[in-house]
Backbone as CSV, one residue per row, in Angstrom:
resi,resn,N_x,N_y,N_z,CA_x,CA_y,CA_z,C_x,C_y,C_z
1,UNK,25.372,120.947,98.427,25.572,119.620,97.879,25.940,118.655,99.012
2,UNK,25.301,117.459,99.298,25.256,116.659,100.060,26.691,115.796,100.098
3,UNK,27.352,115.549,101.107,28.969,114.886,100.929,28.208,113.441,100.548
4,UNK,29.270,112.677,99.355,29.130,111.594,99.260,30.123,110.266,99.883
5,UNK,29.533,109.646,100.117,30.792,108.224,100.463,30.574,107.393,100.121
6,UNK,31.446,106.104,99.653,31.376,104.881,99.077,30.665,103.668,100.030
7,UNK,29.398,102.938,99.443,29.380,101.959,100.314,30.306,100.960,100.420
8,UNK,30.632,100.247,101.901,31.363,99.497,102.255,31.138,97.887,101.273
9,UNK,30.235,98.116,100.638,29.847,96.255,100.281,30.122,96.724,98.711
10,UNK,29.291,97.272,98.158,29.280,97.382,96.381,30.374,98.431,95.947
11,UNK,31.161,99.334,97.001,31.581,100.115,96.022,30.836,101.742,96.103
12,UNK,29.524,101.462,95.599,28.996,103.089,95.157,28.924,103.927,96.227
13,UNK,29.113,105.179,95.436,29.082,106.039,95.799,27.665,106.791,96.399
14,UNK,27.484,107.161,97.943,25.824,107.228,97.899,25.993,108.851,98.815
15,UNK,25.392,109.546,98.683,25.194,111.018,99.036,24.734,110.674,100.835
16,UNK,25.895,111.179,101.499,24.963,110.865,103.343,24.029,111.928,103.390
17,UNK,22.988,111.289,103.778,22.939,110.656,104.623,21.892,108.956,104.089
18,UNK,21.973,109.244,103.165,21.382,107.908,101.833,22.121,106.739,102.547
19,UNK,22.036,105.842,103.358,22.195,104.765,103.503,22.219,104.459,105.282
20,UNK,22.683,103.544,105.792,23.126,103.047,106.886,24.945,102.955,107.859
21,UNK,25.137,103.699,108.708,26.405,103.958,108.886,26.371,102.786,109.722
22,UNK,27.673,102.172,109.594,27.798,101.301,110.780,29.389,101.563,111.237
23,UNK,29.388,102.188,112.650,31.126,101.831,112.996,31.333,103.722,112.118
24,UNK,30.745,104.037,111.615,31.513,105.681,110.260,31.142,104.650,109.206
25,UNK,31.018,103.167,108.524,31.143,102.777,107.312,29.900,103.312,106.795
26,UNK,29.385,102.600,105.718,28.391,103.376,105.029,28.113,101.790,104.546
27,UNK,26.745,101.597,104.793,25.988,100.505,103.945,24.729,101.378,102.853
28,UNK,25.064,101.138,101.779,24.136,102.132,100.697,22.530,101.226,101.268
29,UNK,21.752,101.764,100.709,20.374,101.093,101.057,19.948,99.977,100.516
30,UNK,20.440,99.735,98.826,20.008,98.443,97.901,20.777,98.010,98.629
31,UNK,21.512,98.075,98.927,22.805,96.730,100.076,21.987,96.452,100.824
32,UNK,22.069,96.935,101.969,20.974,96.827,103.258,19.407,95.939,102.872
33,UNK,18.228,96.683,102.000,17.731,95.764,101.390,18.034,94.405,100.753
34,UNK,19.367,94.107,100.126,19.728,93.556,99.292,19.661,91.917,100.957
35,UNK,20.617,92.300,101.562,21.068,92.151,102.919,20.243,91.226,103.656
36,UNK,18.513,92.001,103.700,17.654,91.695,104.768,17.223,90.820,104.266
37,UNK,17.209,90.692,102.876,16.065,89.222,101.983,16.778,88.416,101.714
38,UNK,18.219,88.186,101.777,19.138,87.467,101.234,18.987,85.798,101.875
39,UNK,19.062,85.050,101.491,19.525,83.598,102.374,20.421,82.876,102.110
40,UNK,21.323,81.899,102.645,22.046,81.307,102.458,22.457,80.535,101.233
41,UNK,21.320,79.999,100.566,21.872,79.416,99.430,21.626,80.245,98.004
42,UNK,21.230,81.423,98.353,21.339,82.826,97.303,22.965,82.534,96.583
43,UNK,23.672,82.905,95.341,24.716,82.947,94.964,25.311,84.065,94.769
44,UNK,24.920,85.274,95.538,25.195,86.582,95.680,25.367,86.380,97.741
45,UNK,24.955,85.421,98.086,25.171,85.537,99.630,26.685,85.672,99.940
46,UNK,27.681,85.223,99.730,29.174,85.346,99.865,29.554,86.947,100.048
47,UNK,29.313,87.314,98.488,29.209,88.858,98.243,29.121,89.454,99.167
48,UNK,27.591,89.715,99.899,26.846,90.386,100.826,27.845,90.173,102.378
49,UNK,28.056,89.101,102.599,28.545,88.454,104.204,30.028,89.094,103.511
50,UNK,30.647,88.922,102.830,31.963,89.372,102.520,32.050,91.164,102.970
51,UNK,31.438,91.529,102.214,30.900,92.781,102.264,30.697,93.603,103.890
52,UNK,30.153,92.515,104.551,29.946,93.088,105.799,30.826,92.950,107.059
53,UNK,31.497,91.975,106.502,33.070,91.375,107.314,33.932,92.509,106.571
54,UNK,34.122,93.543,105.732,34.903,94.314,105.689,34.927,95.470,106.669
55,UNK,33.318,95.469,107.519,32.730,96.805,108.069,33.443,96.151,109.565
56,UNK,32.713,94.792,109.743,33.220,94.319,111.243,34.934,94.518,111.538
57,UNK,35.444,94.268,110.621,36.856,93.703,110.517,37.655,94.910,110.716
58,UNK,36.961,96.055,110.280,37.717,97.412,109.698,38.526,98.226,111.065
59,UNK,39.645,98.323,110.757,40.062,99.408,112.111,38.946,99.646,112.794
60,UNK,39.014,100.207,114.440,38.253,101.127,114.680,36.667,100.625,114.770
61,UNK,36.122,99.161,114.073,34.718,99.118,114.171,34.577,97.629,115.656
C-alpha cells in the first residue's frame, strides 16, 4: 500500500508518489493543474497563491 500525504493547498489526501513534492510538501496534481491555468482575475486565484505561500513559507522550504 502506497504511503499517503496531504496536499499542501486543498487538504487531500493523495497516495506518493501521485502529485508534485516541493521542499518534502506535496502539491496533489488537480492543484498543480488547477495552478498552471489559473489567472489572476479567476476567484479561486487567492486560494491557489495562498496555498502555495504555505509551501514557500513552511520551515525548512
Amino acid at each position: 500500500m502506497a504511503k499517503a500525504i496531504s496536499c499542501m493547498v486543498c487538504g487531500n489526501s493523495v497516495p506518493v508518489p501521485r502529485g508534485l513534492l516541493i521542499h518534502g510538501f506535496l502539491l496533489c496534481r488537480a492543484c498543480e493543474d488547477r495552478i498552471k491555468n489559473i489567472s489572476p482575475g479567476d476567484p479561486d486565484y487567492g486560494f491557489y497563491m495562498n496555498g502555495l505561500k504555505k509551501i514557500w513559507c513552511s520551515r525548512g522550504a
